[in-house]
N, C-alpha and C positions, 0 to 999 in steps of 0.2 A: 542696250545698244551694243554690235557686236564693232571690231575694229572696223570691218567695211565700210560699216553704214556712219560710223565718226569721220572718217577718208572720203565718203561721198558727202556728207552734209558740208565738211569744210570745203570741197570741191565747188560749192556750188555756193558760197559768199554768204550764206542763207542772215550773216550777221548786218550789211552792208545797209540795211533797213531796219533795222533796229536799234530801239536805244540803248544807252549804255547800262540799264537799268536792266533790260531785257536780256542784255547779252550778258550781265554778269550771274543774274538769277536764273538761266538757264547752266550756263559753265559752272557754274560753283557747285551743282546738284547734280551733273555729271560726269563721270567718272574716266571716260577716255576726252583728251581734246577734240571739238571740234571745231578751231576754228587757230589761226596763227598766236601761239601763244601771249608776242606783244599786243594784238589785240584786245584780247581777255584782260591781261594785265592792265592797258587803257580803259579799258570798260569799267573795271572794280575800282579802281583811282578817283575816275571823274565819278562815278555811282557813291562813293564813301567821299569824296571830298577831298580829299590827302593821301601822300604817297604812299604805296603798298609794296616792303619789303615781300622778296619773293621768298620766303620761309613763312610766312603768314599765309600762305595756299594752302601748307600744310593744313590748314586747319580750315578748312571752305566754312563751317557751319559757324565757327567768329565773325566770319567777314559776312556770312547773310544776316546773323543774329543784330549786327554793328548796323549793316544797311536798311534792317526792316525797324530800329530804333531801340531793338531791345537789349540790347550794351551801348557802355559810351563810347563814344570816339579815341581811339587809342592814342595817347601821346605818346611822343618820342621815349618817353622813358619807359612805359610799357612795352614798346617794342623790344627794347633793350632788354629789358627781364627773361620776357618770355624765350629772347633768342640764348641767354645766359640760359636759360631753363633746359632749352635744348641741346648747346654744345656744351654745358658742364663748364670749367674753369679756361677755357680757349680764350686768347685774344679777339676782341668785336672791332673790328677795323668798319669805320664809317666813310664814306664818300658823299660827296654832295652832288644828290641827283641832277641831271641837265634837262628837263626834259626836250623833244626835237617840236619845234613850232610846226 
């Protein structure tokens, strides 16, 4: 898919009928967005069950291996690791997600 045709598919809501299943297993397998990034992130949340730190994108094929059953469900403390893995000895400052009803 070239940038246009990701600019035209999200142009045209193509997700608005879809479940959240569909729309995370389409987005995690492609490579430009197409669709409002909160969106996507909605989609992958309620499809996995639990909040999805946005450094875990980085890695789209955990979060479909996790969804299609074939890893466990990540606990908060693997989050933690993995983002330790990523930014080396940095401070991991935590917030408590709100989500909007």
């Amino acid at each position: 898919m070239d940038k246009k045709q990701a600019v035209d598919m999200a142009n045209s809501k193509w997700w608005e009928d879809k479940t959240a299943k569909e729309i995370a297993e389409f987005q995690l397998v492609e490579n430009l967005l197409c669709m409002p990034f909160d969106v996507f992130h909605k989609a992958v949340e309620e499809w996995l069950g639990r909040p999805v730190w946005t450094h875990e994108f980085a890695s789209p094929e955990e979060l479909l291996a996790e969804g299609h059953g074939e890893n466990h469900t990540r606990s908060m403390e693997d989050v933690i690791k993995k983002a330790q893995e990523l930014i080396g000895d940095k401070p991991i400052i935590i917030v408590e997600h709100q989500p909007n009803n």
